[in-house]
C-alpha positions as a Markdown table, in Angstrom:
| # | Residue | x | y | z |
|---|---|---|---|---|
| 1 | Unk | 10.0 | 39.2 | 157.8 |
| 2 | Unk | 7.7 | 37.3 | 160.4 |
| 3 | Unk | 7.9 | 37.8 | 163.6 |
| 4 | Unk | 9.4 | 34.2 | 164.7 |
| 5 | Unk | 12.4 | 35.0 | 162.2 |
| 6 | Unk | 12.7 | 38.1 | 163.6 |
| 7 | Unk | 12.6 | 37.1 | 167.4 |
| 8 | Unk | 15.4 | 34.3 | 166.6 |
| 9 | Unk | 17.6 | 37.0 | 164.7 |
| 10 | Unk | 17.0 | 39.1 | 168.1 |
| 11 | Unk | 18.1 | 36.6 | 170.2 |
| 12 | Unk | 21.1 | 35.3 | 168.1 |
| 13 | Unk | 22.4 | 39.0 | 168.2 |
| 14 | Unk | 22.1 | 39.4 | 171.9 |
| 15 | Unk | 23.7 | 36.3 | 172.2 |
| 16 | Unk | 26.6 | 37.5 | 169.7 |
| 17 | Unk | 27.3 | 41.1 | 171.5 |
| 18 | Unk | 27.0 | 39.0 | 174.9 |
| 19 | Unk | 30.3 | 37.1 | 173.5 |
| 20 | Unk | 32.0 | 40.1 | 172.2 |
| 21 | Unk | 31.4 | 41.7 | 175.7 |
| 22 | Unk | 32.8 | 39.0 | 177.7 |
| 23 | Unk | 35.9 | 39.0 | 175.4 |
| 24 | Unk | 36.2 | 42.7 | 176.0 |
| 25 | Unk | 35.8 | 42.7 | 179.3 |
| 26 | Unk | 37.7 | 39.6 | 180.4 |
| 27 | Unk | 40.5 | 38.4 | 177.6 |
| 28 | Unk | 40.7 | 35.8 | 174.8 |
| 29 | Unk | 41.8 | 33.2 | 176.8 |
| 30 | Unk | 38.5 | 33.6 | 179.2 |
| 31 | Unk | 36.7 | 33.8 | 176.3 |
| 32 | Unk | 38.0 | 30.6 | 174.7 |
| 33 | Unk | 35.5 | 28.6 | 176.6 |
| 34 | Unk | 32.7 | 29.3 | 175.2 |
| 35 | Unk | 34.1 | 28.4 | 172.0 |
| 36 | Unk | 35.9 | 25.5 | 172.6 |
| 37 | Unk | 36.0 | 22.3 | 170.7 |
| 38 | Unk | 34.5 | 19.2 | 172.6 |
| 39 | Unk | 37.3 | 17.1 | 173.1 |
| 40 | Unk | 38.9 | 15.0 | 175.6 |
| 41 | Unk | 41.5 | 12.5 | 176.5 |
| 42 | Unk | 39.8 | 9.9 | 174.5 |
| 43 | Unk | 38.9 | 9.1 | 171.0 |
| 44 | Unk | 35.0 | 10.0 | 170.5 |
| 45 | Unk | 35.0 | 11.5 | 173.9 |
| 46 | Unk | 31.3 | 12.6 | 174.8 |
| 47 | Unk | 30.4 | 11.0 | 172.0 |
| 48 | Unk | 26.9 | 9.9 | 173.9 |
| 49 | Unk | 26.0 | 12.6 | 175.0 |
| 50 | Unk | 26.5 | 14.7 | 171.5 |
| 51 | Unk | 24.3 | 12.1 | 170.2 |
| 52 | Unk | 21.9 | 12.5 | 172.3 |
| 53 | Unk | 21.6 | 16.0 | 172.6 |
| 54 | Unk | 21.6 | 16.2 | 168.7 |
| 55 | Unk | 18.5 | 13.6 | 168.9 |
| 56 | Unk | 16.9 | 15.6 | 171.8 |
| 57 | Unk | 17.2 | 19.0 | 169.7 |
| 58 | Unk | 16.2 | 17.3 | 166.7 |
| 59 | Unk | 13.2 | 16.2 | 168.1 |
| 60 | Unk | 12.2 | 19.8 | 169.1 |
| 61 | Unk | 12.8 | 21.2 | 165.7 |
| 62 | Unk | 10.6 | 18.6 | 164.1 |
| 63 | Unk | 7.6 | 19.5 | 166.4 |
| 64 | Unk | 8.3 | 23.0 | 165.8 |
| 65 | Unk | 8.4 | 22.3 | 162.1 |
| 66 | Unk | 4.9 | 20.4 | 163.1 |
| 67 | Unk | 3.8 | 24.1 | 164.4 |
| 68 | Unk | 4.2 | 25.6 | 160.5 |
| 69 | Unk | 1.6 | 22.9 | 159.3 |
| 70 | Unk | -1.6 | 23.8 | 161.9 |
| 71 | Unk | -2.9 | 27.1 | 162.9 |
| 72 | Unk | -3.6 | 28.5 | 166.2 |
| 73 | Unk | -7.3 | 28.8 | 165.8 |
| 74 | Unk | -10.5 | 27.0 | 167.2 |
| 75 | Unk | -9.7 | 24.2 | 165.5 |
| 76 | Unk | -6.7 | 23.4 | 165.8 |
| 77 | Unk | -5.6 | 25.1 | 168.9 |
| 78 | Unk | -5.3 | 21.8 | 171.1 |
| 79 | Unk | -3.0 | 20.1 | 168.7 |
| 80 | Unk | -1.3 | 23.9 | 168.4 |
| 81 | Unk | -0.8 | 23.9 | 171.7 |
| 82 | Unk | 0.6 | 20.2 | 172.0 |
| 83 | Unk | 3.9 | 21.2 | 169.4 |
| 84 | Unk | 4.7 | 24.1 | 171.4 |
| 85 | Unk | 4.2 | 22.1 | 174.6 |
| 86 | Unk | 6.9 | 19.2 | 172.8 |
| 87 | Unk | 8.7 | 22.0 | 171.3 |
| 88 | Unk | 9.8 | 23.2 | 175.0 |
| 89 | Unk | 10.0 | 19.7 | 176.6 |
| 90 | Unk | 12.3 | 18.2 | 174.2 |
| 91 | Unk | 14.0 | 21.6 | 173.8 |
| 92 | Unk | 14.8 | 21.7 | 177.5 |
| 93 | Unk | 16.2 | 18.0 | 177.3 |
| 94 | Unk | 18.3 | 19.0 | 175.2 |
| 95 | Unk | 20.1 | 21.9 | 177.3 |
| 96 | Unk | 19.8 | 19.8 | 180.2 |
| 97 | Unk | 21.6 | 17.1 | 178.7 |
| 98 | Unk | 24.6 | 19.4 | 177.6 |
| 99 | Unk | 24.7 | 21.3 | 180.6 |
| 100 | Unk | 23.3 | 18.8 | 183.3 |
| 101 | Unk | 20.9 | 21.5 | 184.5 |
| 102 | Unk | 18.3 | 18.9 | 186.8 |
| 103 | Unk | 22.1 | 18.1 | 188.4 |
| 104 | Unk | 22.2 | 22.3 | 189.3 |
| 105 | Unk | 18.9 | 22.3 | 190.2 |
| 106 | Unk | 19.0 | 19.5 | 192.5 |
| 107 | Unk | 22.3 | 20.8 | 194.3 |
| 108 | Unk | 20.3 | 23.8 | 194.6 |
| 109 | Unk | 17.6 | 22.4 | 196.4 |
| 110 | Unk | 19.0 | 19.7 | 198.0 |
| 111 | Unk | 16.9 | 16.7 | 196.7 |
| 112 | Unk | 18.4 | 13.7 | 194.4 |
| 113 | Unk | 18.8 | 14.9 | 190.7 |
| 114 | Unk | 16.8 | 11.8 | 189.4 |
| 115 | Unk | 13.6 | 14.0 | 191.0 |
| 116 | Unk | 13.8 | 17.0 | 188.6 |
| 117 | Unk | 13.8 | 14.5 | 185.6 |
| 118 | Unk | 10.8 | 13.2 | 187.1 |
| 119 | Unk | 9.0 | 16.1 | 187.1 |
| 120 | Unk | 9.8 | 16.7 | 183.6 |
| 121 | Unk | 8.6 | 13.6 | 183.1 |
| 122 | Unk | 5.0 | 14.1 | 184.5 |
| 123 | Unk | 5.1 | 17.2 | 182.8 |
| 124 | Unk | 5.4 | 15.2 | 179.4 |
| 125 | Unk | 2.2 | 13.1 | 181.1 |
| 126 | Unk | 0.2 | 16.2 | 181.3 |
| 127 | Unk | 1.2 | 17.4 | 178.0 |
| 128 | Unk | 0.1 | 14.2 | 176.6 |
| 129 | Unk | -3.1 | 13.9 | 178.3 |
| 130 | Unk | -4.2 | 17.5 | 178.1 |
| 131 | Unk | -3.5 | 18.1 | 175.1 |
| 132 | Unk | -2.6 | 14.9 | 172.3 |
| 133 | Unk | -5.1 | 13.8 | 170.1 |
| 134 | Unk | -5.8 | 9.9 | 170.3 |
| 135 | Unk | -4.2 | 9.4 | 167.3 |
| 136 | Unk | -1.3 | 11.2 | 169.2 |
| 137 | Unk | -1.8 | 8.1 | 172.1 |
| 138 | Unk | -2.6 | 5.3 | 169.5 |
| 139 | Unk | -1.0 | 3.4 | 166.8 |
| 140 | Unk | 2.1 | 3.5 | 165.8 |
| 141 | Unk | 3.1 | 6.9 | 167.0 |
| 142 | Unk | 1.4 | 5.2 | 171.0 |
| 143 | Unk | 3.8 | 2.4 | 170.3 |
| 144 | Unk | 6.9 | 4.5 | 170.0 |
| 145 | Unk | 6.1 | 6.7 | 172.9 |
| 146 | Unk | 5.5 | 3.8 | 174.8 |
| 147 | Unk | 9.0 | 2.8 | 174.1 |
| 148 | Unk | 10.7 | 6.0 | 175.0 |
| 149 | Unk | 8.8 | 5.8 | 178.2 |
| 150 | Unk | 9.9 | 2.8 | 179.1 |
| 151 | Unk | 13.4 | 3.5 | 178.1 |
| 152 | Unk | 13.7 | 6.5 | 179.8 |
| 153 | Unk | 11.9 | 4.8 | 182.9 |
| 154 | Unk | 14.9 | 2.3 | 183.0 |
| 155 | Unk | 17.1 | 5.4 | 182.7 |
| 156 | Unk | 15.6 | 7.1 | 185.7 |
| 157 | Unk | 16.1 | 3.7 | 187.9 |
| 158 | Unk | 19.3 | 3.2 | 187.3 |
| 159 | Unk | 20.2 | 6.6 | 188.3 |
| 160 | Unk | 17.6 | 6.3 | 191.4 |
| 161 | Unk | 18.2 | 2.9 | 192.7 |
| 162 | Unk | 21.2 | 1.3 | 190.9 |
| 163 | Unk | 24.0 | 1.3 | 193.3 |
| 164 | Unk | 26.5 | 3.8 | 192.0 |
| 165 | Unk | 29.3 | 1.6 | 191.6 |
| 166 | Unk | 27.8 | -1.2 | 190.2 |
| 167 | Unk | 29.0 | -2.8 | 187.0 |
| 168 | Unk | 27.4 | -1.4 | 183.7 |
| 169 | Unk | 25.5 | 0.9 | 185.7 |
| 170 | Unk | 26.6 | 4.1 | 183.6 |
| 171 | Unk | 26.7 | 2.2 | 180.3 |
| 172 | Unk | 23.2 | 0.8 | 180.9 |
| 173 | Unk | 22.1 | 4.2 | 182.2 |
| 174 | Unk | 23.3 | 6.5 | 179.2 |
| 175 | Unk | 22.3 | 3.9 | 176.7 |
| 176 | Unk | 18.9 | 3.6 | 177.9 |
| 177 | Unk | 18.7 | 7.8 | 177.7 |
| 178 | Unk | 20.1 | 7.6 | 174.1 |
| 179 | Unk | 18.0 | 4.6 | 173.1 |
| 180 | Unk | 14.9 | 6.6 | 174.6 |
| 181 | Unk | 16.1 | 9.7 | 172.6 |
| 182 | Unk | 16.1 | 7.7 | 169.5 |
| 183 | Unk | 12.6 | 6.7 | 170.1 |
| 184 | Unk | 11.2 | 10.1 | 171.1 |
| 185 | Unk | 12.8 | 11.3 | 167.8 |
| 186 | Unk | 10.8 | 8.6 | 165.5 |
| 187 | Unk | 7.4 | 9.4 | 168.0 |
| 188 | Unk | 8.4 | 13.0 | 166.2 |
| 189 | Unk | 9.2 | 12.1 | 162.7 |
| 190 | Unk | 5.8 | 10.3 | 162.6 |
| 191 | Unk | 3.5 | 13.1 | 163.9 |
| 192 | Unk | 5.2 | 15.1 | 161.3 |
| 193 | Unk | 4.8 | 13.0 | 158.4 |
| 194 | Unk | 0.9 | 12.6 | 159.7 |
| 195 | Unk | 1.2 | 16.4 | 159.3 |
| 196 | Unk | 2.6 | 16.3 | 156.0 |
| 197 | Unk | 0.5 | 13.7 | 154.7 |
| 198 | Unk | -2.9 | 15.7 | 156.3 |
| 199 | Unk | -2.1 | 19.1 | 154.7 |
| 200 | Unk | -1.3 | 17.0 | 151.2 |
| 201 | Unk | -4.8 | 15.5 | 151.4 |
| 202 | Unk | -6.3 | 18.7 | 152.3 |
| 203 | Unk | -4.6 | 20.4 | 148.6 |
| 204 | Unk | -2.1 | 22.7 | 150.5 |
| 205 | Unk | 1.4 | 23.3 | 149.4 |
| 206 | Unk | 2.8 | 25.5 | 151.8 |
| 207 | Unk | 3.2 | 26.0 | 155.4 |
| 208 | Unk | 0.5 | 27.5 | 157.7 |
| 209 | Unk | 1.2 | 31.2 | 157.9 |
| 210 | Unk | 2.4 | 32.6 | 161.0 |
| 211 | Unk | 1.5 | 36.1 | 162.2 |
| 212 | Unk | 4.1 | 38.6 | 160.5 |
């Protein structure tokens, strides 16, 4: 069994007895909300913010998928390095969005929550600077990133600048995130099809190996 598999089995257990404890300890009807259905005094309730959590996650697996098709040596390390960086960002959305963690953090340390996003955002910069290719920056997949940036841009000023009780404000807001999302997820889709379509030129059949 390689050692990924086994570290996500690891993980997944932990998390399991952690459930069974809290049960244990507590009762079933403390317990029931961490199992709870999403639901709400509306049809579709949450129903933007499952999507975009879905497309945020989705994203990150497809990088991580992107991991299996380069190896972490000389020459590949770079673009090695530039999945796992994507892996975490998008991965870290994702949570964020379901559990409005850059809302904790900025009650925490007292600054406007719009600032933590931000710095996730520069993050992303770095990411993309330090380590994408040019065909990473270029093309088609430049072109889709640009997108998401800009979307995501106009997310951030709405929740920055837009006054909070102005009309649309939220709509235009959470559409912008998931319409941002959406892009993000086809910038992934076609890094990993470059991926695909580079390891079918170059014969292979399978997966890089990771380390067992």
């Amino acid at each position: 069994m390689k050692s990924t598999t086994k570290v996500l089995l690891l993980i997944l257990a932990i998390y399991s007895v952690a459930l069974i404890a809290v049960e244990l300890m507590t009762s079933q009807d403390h317990v029931r909300h961490y199992f709870t259905d999403i639901e709400g005094p509306v049809r579709f309730y949450a129903v933007n913010t499952s999507l975009s959590v879905f497309l945020l996650w989705a994203t990150a697996l497809l990088f991580a998928v992107c991991l299996l098709c380069v190896n972490n040596q000389d020459g590949e390390r770079r673009l090695w390095w530039f999945f796992v960086s994507q892996v975490a960002v998008f991965a870290y959305l994702g949570l964020d969005d379901r559990f409005k963690l850059h809302e904790s953090f900025a009650w925490r340390l007292g600054i406007g929550d719009h600032y933590v996003l931000f710095v996730v955002a520069l993050a992303e910069c770095f990411f993309l600077l330090a380590l994408g290719r040019r065909e990473v920056l270029t093309g088609r997949s430049g072109r889709l990133l640009l997108a998401a940036a800009v979307l995501f841009g106009v997310m951030i000023f709405f929740d920055a600048v837009a006054p909070h009780d102005m009309v649309l404000r939220l709509t235009l807001e959470d559409l912008a995130k998931t319409w941002a999302n959406v892009f993000f997820f086809a910038f992934a889709w076609h890094l990993y099809c470059q991926q695909i379509e580079r390891l079918k030129g170059l014969g292979h059949t399978h997966f890089a190996e990771t380390p067992a």
